[in-house]
C-alpha positions as CSV (number, residue, x, y, z in Angstrom):
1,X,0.0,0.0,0.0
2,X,1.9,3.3,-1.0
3,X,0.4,6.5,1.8
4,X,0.6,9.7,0.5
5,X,0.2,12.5,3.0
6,X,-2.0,15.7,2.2
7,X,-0.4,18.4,4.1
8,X,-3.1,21.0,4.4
9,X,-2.2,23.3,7.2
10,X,-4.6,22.6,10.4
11,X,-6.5,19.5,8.2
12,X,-3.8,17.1,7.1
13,X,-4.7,13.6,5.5
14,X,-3.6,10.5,4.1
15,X,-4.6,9.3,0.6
16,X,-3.9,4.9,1.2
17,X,-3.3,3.0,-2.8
18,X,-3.3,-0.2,-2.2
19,X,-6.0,-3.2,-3.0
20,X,-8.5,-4.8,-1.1
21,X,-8.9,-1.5,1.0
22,X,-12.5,-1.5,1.3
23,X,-12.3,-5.1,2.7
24,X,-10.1,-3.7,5.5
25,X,-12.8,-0.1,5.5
26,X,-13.0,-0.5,9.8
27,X,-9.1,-1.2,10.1
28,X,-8.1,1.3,7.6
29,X,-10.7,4.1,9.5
30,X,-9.5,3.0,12.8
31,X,-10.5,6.1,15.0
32,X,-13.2,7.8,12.6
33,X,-16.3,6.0,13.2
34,X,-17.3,6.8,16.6
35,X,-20.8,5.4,16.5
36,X,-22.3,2.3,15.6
37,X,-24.6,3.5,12.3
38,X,-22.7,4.8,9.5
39,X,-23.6,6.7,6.4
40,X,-23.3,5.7,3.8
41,X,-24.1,7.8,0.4
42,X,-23.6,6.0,-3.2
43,X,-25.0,5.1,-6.2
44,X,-27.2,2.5,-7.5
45,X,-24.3,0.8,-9.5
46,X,-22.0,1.3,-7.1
47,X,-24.2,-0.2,-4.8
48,X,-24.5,-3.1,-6.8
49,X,-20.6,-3.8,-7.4
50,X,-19.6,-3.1,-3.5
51,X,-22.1,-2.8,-1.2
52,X,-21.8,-6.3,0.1
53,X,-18.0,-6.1,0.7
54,X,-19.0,-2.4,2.6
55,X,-21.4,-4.1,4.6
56,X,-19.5,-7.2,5.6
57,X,-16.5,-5.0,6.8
58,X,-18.9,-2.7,8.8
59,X,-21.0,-5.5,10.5
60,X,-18.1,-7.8,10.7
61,X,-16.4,-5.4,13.3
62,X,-20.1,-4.4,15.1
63,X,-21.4,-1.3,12.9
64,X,-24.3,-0.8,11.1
65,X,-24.2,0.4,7.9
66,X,-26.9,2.6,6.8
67,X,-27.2,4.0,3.1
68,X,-28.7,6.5,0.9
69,X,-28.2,5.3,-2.9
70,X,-28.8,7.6,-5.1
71,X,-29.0,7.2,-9.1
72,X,-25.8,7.0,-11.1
73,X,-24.8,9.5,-13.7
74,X,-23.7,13.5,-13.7
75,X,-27.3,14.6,-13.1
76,X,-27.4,13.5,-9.4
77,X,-25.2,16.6,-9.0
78,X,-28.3,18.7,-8.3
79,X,-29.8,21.1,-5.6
80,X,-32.5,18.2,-5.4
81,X,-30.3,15.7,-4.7
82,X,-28.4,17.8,-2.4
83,X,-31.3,19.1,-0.4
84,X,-32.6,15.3,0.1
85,X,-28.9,14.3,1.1
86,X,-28.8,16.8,3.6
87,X,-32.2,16.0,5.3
88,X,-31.4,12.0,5.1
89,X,-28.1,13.1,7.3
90,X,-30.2,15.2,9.7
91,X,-32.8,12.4,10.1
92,X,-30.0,10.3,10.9
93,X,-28.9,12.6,13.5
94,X,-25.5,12.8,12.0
95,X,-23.5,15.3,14.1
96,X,-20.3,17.7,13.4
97,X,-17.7,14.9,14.6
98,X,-19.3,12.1,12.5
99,X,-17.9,11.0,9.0
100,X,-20.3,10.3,6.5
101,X,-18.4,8.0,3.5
102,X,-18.8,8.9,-0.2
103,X,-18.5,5.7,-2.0
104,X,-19.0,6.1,-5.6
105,X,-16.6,8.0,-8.3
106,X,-16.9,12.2,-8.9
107,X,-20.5,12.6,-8.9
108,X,-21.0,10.7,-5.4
109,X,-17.7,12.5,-4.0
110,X,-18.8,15.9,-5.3
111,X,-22.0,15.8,-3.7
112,X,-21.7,14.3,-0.3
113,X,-18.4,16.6,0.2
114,X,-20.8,19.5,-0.5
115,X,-23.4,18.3,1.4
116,X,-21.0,17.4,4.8
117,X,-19.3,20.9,4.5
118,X,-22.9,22.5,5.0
119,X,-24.0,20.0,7.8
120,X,-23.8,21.7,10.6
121,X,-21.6,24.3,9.6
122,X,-19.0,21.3,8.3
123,X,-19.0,17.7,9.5
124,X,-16.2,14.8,8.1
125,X,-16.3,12.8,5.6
126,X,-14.5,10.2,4.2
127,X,-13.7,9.9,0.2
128,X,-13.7,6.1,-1.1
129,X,-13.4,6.6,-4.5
130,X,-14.6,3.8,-7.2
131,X,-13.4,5.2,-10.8
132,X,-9.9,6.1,-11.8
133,X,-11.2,9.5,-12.3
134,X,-12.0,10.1,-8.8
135,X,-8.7,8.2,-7.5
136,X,-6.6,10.1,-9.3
137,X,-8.2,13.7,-9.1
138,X,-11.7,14.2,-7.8
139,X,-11.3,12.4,-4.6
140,X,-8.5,14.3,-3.2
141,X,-7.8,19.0,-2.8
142,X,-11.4,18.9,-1.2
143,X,-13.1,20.9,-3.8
144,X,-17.0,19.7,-3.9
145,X,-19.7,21.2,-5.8
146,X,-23.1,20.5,-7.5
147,X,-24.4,21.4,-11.0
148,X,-27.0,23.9,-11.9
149,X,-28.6,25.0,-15.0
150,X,-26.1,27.5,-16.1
151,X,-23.4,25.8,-15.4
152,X,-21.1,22.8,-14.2
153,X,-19.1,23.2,-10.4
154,X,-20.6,26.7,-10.1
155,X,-22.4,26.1,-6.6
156,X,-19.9,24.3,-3.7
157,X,-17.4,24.7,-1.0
158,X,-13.5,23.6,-0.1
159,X,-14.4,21.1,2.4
160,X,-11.4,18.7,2.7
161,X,-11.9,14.8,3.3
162,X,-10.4,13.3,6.5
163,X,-9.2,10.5,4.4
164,X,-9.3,8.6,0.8
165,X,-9.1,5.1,0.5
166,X,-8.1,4.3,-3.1
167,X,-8.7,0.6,-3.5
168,X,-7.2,-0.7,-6.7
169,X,-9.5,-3.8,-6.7
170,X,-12.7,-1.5,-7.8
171,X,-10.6,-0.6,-11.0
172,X,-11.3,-4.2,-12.1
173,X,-14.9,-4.1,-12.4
174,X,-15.1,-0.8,-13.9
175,X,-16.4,-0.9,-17.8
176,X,-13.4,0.0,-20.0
177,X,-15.0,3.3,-21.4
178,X,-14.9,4.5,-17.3
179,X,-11.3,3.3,-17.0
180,X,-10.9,5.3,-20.2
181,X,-12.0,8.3,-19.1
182,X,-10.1,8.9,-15.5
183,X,-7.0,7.9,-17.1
184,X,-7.2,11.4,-19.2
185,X,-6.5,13.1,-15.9
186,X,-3.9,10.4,-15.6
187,X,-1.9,12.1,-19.0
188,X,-2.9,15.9,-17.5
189,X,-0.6,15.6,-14.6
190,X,2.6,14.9,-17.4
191,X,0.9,17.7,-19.6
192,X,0.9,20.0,-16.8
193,X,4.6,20.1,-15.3
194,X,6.3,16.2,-16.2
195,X,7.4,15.5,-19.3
196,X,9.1,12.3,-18.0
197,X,5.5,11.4,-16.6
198,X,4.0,12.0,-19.9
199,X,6.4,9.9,-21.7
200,X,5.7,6.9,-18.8
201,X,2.3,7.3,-20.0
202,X,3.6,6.7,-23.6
203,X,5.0,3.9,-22.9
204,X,2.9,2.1,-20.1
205,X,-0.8,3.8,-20.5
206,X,-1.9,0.9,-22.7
207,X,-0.6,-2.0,-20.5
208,X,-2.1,0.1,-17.5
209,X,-5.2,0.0,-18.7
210,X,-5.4,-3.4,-19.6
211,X,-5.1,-4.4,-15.7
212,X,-1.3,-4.5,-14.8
213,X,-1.3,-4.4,-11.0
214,X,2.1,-2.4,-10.5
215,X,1.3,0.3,-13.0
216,X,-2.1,0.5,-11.8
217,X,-0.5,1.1,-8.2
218,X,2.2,3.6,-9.3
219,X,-0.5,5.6,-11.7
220,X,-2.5,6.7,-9.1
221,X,-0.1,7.1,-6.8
222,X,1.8,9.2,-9.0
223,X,-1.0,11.2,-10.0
224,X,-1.9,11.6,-6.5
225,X,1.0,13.0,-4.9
226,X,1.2,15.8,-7.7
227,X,-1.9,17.0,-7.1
228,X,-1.1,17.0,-3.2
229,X,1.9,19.4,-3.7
230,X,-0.5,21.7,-5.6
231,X,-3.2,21.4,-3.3
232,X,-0.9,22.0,-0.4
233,X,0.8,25.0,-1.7
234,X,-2.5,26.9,-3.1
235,X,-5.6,25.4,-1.2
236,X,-8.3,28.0,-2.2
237,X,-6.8,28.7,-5.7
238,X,-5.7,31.9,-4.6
239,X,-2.0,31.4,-5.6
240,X,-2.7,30.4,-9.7
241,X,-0.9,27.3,-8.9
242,X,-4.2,25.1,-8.6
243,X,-5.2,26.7,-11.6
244,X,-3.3,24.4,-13.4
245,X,-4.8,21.5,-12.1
246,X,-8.1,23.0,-14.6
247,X,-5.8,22.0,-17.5
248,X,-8.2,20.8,-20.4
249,X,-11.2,21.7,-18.2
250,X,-12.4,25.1,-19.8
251,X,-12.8,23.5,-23.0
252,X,-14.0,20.2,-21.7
253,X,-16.8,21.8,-19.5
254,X,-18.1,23.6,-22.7
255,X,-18.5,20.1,-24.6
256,X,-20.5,18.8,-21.5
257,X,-22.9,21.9,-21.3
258,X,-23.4,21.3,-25.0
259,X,-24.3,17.5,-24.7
260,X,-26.6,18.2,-21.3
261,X,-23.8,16.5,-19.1
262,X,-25.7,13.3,-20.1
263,X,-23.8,10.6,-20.7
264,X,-22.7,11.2,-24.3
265,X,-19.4,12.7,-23.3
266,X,-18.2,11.4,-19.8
267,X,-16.2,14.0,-18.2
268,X,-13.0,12.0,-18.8
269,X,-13.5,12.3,-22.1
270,X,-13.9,15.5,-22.3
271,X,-11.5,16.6,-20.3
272,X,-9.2,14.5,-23.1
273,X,-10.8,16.6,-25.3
274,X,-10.1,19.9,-23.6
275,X,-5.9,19.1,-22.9
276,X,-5.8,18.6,-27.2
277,X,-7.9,22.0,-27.9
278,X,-5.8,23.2,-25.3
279,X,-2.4,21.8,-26.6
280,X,-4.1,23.0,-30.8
281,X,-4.9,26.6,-29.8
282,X,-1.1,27.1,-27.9
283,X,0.3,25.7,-31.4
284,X,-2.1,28.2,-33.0
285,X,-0.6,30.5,-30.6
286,X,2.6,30.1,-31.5
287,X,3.5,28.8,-28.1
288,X,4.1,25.2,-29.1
289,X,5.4,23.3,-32.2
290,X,2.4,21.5,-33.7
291,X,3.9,17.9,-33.5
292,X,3.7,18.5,-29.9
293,X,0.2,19.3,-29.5
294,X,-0.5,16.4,-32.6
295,X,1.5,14.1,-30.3
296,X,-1.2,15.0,-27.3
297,X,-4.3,13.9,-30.0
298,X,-2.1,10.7,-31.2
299,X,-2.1,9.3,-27.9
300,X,-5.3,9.6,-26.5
301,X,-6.4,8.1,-30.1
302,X,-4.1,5.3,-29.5
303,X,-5.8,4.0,-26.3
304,X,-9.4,4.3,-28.0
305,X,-10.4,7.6,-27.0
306,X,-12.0,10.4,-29.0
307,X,-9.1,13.1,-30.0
308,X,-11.7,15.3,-32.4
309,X,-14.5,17.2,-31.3
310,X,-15.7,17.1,-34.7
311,X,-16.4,12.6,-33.8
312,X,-18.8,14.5,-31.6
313,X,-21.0,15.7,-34.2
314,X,-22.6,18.3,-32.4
315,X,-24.9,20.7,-33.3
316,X,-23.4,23.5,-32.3
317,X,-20.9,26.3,-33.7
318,X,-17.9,27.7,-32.0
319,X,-19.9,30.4,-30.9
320,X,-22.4,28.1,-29.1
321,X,-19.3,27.0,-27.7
322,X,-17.8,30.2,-25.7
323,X,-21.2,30.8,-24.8
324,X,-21.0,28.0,-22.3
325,X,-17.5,29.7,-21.3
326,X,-19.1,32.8,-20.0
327,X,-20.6,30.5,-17.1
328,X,-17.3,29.1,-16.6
329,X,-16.2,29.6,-12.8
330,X,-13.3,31.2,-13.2
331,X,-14.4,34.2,-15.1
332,X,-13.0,37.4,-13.4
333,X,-14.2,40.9,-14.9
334,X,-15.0,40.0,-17.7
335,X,-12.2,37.6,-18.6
336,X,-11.6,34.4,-19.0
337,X,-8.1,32.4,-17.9
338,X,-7.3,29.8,-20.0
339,X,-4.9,26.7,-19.2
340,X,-2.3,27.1,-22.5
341,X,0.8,25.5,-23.2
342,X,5.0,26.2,-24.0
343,X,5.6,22.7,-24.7
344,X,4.3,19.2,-22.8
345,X,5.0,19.6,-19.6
346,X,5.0,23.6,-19.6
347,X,1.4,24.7,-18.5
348,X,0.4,28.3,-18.0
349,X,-2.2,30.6,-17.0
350,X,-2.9,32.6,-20.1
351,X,-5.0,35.7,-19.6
352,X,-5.1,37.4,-22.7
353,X,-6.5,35.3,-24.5
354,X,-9.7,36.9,-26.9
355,X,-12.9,34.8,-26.9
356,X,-13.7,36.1,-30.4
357,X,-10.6,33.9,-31.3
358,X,-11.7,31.0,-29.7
359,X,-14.6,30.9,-31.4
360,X,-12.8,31.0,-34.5
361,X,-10.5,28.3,-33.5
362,X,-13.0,25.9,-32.4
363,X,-15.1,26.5,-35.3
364,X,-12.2,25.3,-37.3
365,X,-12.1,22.3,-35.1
366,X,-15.7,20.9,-35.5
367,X,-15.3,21.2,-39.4
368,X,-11.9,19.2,-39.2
């Protein structure tokens, strides 16, 4: 099991890799439940995978689980869901001390962070994520956040976990098209600042993804230990440093708006999407040779992901497109930062960058 300490000043945490975690849940959260019912919130496929291995590890050592599953898919992010969340845990008499678990990948973690950091002013909770997405990313920094209408992420709260639990073994029964998808933030943290990273990727994605144990292991806890030196050094976002951890996602969140963030385009995917429009518009720029940002398409194409926005075929236009931008979270008067590249491995916060030209650009890119 590799341990990888999150060093946030006054709220530090451990992120555990290893397999056959949940198994061990009552070891591994040896102090943390204090009372014999535990929440539990999830999904209904989750649910289906795990629960029983939850369950027997909870009764096994004399608690009673007690769950709220909730249906899978992006659109549980929602005020309703939230709302209901929040009364189930006050019927429940969950208190300030207590840790309610998030089992489930993004969507689950998203929404029971959000609703334990308004519980009471802020109660614990502990992150056990079930996709590669939310291992590697989502599950650790503490941001948490629901959906609305204009927007994805644009309602939530820093609420940090008291600890993750990354078990390896869930990785197994995930569908390949999930496994797919998390890996893209897998590539973004060799895009960001690791060009050595990125090359591992090159050469070991593939074989990763087909189930190798050890480079399952060292992926995540890889991935997971960059974003902790991030996290640790800019907690609120407040520094820019974060900011890079958004890499791909200004683009990505604007092919999610357009497809409803249904199911047509997992976030994964279209956070893939993002890092090449990202990596396309910075050789546009003039900021990057274009074999580089070709090289970023090539290899998400190589392990069977989209690497066109055009294999979308959307109805939309580049304008359509950086309409959904103007929601984007990280608009400040009036402008919006963009995540750009010098090279792979040479992210930067770009704020001069003219909408009007994105349009342009992406219009270009859904006619390739």
């Amino acid at each position: 099991m590799a341990v990888i300490p999150v060093d946030i000043a006054g709220r530090p945490y451990e992120v555990r890799v290893g397999a056959g975690l949940l198994a061990e849940l009552v070891d591994n959260c040896r102090g943390k439940l204090r009372k014999r019912r535990v929440p539990i919130v999830t999904d209904a496929n989750v649910h289906a995978a795990w629960g029983a291995v939850i369950d027997g590890a909870l009764t096994d050592n004399g608690h009673e689980p007690h769950w709220r599953i909730l249906p899978a898919g992006e659109a549980t992010k929602s005020w309703e869901h939230l709302a209901a969340t929040v009364d189930w845990l006050l019927e429940g008499e969950v208190e300030r001390g207590d840790h309610v678990l998030a089992l489930g990948g993004g969507v689950i973690g998203d929404l029971t962070g959000f609703a334990a950091s308004i519980l009471k002013r802020g109660c614990q909770f502990i992150q056990l994520p079930t996709t590669l997405l939310a291992q590697v990313d989502s599950s650790v920094g503490g941001k948490t956040a629901i959906n609305t209408p204009a927007g994805k992420n644009l309602v939530g709260a820093f609420h940090q976990p008291s600890l993750v639990l990354a078990d390896l073994a869930v990785l197994d029964t995930l569908p390949e098209r999930e496994l797919r998808a998390g890996y893209a933030e897998v590539v973004k943290y060799g895009l960001i600042a690791d060009p050595d990273f990125f090359a591992w990727c090159d050469g070991n994605g593939a074989a990763m993804l087909a189930g190798d144990a050890a480079l399952r292991e060292y992926a995540v806890a890889y991935s997971v230990g960059a974003k902790a030196k991030i996290v640790q050094e800019d907690e609120f976002e407040t520094k820019g440093l974060r900011a890079l951890l958004n890499l791909g996602h200004t683009f990505g969140h604007a092919l999610e708006a357009q497809t409803h963030f249904s199911d047509a385009l997992l976030h994964g995917e279209a956070v893939a999407l993002g890092m090449v429009l990202a990596a396309r518009y910075s050789a546009r720029r003039g900021l990057m040779p274009r074999s580089s940002a070709d090289h970023v398409a090539r290899h998400f194409a190589e392990i069977g992901m989209k690497s066109e926005i055009a294999q979308l075929r959307l109805d939309c236009d580049g304008r359509d497109l950086v309409t959904h931008m103007l929601h984007d979270k990280k608009m400040d008067a009036g402008t919006l930062p963009f995540l750009l590249m010098r090279g792979i491995g040479e992210t930067f916060l770009a704020k001069d960058v003219a909408l009007d030209d994105v349009a342009v650009f992406l219009e270009e890119e859904l006619r390739r």
